[in-house]
N, C-alpha and C positions, 0 to 999 in steps of 0.2 A: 504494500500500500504506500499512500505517499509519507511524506515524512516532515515535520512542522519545518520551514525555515525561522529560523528569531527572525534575523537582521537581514534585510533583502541585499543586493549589493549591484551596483550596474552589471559587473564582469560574471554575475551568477549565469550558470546555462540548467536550466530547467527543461523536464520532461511534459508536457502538459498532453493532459487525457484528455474523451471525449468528454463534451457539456452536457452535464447532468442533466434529467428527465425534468426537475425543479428549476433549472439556473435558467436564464437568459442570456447571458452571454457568457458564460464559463471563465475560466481562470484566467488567460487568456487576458481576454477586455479587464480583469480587476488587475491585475498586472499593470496592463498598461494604464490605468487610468489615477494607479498607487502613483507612477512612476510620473506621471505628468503634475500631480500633484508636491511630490517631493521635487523634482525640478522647478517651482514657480513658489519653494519655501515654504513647505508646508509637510509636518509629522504628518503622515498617515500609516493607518494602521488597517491589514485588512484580517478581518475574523468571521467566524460563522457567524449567521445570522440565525441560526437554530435555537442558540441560547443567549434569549434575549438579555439577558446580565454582563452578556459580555462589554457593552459599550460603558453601561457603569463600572465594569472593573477596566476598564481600559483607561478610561479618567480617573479613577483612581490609581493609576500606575502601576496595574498588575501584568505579568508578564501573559499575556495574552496576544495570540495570531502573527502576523509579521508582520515588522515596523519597517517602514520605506522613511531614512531617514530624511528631514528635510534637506536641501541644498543652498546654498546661499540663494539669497535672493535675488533675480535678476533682473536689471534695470529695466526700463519699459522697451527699448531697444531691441535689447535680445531678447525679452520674450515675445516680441512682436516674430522675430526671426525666428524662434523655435517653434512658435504654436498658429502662427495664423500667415504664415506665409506659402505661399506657393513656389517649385523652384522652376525656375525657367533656363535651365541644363546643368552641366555638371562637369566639375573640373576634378581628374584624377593627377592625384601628386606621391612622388614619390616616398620611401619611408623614408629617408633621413628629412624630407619635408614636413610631414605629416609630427614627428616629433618634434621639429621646430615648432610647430603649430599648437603643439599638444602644451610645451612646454609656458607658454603665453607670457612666456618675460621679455625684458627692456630692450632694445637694443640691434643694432646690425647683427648680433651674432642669431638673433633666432629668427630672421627672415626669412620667406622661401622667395626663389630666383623661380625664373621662368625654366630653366633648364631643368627645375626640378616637376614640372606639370609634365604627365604623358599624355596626359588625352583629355580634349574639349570635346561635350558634348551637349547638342543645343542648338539654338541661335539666340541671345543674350544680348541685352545692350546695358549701358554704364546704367550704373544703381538699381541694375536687376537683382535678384537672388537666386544664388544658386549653390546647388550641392557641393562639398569638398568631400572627398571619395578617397579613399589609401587603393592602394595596387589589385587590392583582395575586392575589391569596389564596394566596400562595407562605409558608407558616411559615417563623419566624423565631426565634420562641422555644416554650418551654413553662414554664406557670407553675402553683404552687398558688393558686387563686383565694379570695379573703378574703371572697366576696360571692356570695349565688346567680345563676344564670340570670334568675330572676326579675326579682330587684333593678336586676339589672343594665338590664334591657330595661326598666326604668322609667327608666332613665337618660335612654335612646332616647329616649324620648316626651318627656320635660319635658329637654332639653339642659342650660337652667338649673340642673337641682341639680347636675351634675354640673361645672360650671363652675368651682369655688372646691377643688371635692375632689380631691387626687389616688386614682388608681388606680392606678399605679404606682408603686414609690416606691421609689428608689436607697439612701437611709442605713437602715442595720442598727439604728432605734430602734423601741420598742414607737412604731404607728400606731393610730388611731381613722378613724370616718367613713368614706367610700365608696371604701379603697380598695380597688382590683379582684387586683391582682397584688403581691406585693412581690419587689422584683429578688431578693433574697438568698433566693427562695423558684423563682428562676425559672433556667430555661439556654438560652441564644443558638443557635441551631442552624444 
């Protein structure tokens, strides 16, 4: 049978069964809806609803069902970009990128370059959104893009311009030149 998780965790990989005869949307949808929840900074907690005591012992602090911990909360920007945006293509970046990206600190050193994008897909124009995708094409983020489709896939062809520019870019200063994404523009998923 299944087995309680306490403490839910992004990187968790879960078995999920068919939806009960009772349920509506099975584990499944309360997964994801824990998970949207603790992304937009908010404890939830999911527990049977059989035993109607439980939500009293749950505010009471008892260890009951599993806790999807809250996450920071996130400014109206990025959750504009996590939850109500649509994306309009998707840019795949390499892993030493994708770690850059991951890492979300100061500076030239965690930028990503255009060398490191393999593949546009799409057609996109500047302050569109669009998916950030690692090699495995699993997203990882979403970003408002500073640069079209276009542009971008001229990147592809000539690697060289994009060598020196970044596309990415961690500090919160007005940018020039090819970048593709700016972090303060972007949210981790």
């Amino acid at each position: 049978g299944a087995e309680r998780i306490k403490v839910w965790t992004r990187d968790r990989q879960v078995q999920i069964g068919e939806k009960s005869t009772m349920g509506r949307g099975g584990m499944a949808s309360k997964i994801g809806a824990a998970t949207v929840a603790a992304a937009g900074g908010v404890h939830t907690v999911v527990a049977s609803g059989f035993d109607v005591t439980n939500i009293e012992k749950i505010f009471n602090g008892a260890d009951v069902g599993t806790l999807f911990t809250a996450e920071e909360r996130p400014n109206k920007r990025k959750r504009w970009l996590t939850f109500a945006t649509e994306t309009k293509g998707r840019i795949t970046v390499k892993d030493d990128g994708i770690q850059r990206l991951l890492r979300l600190g100061s500076g030239p050193k965690n930028n990503i370059f255009g060398a490191d994008i393999t593949d546009v897909k799409g057609l996109f124009e500047e302050k569109d959104v669009v998916s950030i995708v690692s090699t495995t094409g699993q997203e990882v983020a979403r970003g408002m893009v500073q640069v079209d489709s276009k542009t971008l896939e001229g990147l592809l062809v000539d690697p060289s311009l994009g060598s020196s520019h970044p596309t990415f870019q961690a500090t919160l200063t007005v940018i020039s030149g090819q970048e593709v994404v700016i972090l303060e523009n972007s949210v981790i998923r």
